[in-house]
N, C-alpha and C positions, 0 to 999 in steps of 0.2 A: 397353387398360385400361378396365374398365368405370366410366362416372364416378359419384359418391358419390348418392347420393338423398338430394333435398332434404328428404322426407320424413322421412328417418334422420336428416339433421342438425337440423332444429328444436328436439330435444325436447334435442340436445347445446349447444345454442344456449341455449335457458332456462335448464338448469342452469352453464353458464358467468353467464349473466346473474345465477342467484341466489347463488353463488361470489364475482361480484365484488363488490357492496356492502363485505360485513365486508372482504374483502378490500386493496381501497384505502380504507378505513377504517382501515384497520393501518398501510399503508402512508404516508397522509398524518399520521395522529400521526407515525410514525418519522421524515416529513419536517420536520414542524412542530415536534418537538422536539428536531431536528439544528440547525436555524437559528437563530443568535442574531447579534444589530447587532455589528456592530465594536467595540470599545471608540472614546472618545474620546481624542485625542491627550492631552490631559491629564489623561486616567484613566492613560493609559500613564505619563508624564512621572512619576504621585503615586505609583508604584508603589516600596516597601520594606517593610522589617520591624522598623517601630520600635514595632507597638501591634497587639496580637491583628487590631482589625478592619482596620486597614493591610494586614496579611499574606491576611487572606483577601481582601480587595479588590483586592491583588495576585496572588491566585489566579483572581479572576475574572477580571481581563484579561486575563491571561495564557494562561485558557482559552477566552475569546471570541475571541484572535488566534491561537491557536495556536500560542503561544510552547512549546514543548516545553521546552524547558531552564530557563525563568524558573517554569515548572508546578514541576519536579523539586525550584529551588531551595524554594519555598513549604512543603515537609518538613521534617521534624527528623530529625535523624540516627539517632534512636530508632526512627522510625517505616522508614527506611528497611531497617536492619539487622533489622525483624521481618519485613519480607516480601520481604528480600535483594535488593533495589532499588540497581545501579548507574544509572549515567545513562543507560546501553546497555539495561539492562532495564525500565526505567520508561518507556522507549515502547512496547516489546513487551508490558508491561503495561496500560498506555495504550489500547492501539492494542484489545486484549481485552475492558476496560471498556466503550468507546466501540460495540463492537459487540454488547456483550450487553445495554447499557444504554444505547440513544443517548440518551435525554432529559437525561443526566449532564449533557451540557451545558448545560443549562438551568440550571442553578446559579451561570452565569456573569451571569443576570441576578434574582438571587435578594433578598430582602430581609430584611437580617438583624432578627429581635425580641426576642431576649434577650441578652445580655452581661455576664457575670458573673467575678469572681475565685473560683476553686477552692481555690488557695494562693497565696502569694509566684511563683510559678514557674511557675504553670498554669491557665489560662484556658478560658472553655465559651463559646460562641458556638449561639444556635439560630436559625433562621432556615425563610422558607420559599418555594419557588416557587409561582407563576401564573401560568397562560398558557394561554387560550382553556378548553380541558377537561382539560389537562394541571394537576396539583396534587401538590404533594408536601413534608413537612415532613422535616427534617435539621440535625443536630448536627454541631459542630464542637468540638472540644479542641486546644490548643495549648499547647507547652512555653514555657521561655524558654531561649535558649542564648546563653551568653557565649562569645565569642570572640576571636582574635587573626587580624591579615594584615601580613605586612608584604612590602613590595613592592619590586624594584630597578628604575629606568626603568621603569616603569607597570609593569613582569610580575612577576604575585602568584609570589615565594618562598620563604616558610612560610605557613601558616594550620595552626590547629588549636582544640580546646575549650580552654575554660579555668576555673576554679574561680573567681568574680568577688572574694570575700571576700578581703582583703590586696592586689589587686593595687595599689587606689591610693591613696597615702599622703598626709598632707600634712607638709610641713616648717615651720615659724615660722621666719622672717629672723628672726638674731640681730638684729641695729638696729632698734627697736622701729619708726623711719619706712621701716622696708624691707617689701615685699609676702614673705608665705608662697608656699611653691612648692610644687606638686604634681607629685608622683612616680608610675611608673607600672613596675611589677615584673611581668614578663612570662615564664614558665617554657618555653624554647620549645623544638621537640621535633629541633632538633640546633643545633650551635654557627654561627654569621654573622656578622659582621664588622659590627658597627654603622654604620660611618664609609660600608658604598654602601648605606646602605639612604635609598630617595630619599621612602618612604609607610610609615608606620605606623596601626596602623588597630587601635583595643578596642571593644569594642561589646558589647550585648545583645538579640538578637532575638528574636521569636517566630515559631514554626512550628510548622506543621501536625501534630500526634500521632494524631490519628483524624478521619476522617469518616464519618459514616454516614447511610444515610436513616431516617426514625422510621418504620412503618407504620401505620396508624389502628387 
């Protein structure tokens, strides 16, 4: 086999050489905006959904550890049933995002600058990344949803929405030195046996109904 001439390869040499600049240019943003720190233990520990920015600060850690499931919980059921998101397909979703847009996760160390109420129910969150050359601004929206759980030996056996308006009443003690009791009316979506139920659980959370990035 005749061997290649160094002559011929030079000029293939240069052009690989002027090939790779942008090249691993590309490639080190994709690396540099795949990368973010850990969450800290007690970023994880504060993580719920009791307040817009709660929820999304539970999104971030969530997606700086690659909590897959606690990512999924961070939606509203609104947001789910528009782009037909089981738990099963919100990774394969995931998994689509993450590769057509790695820097996404860059949001996991983002810093929110606007915080507003929309309605009673609905919240705006804006916010923006920085990080070396990488920059990008982004909106959030969040619902509120009431709900129920109620649990036997630690294992959730109903949960469902709920309409919060009537559910919690209050009673006056006939005996004027008696304390008022508060009532708690729960419409649930089949019949249970009150007497083994060991957790009950009302609540109001927020989640995630849209995200987007702003463009300039």
């Amino acid at each position: 086999m005749p061997r290649p001439s160094p002559a011929r390869d030079r000029p293939t040499a240069r052009r690989s050489r002027g090939l790779c600049a942008p090249t691993l240019a590309a490639a080190l943003l994709t690396l540099l905006g795949c990368q973010v720190p850990r969450p800290e233990p007690a970023a994880l520990v504060a993580t719920g959904f009791r307040t817009p920015e709660q929820t999304f600060a539970t999104f971030q850690s969530a997606l700086a550890a690659d909590l897959i499931d606690l990512e999924y919980r961070c939606f509203g059921s609104a947001f789910k049933r528009r782009e037909g998101l089981s738990q099963l397909a919100w990774r394969a979703w995931r998994a689509e995002l993450l590769s057509t847009w790695p820097a996404v996760r860059r949001l996991a160390t983002a810093q929110i600058t606007r915080s507003e109420a929309l309605a009673p129910d609905r919240w705006f969150l804006a916010g923006r990344v920085e990080y070396l050359w990488l920059d990008f601004d982004f909106e959030v929206e969040l619902t509120r949803e009431d709900f129920y759980e109620l649990y036997i030996d630690g294992q959730r056996a109903l949960d469902d929405n709920l309409v919060w308006d009537g559910v919690l009443s209050i009673e006056e003690h006939p005996d004027p030195w008696g304390t008022p009791s508060l009532f708690a009316s729960v419409p649930v979506s089949e019949p249970i046996d009150p007497n083994v139920l060991t957790e009950v659980r009302l609540g109001r959370e927020w989640k995630i109904d849209a995200l987007r990035r702003v463009d300039a």
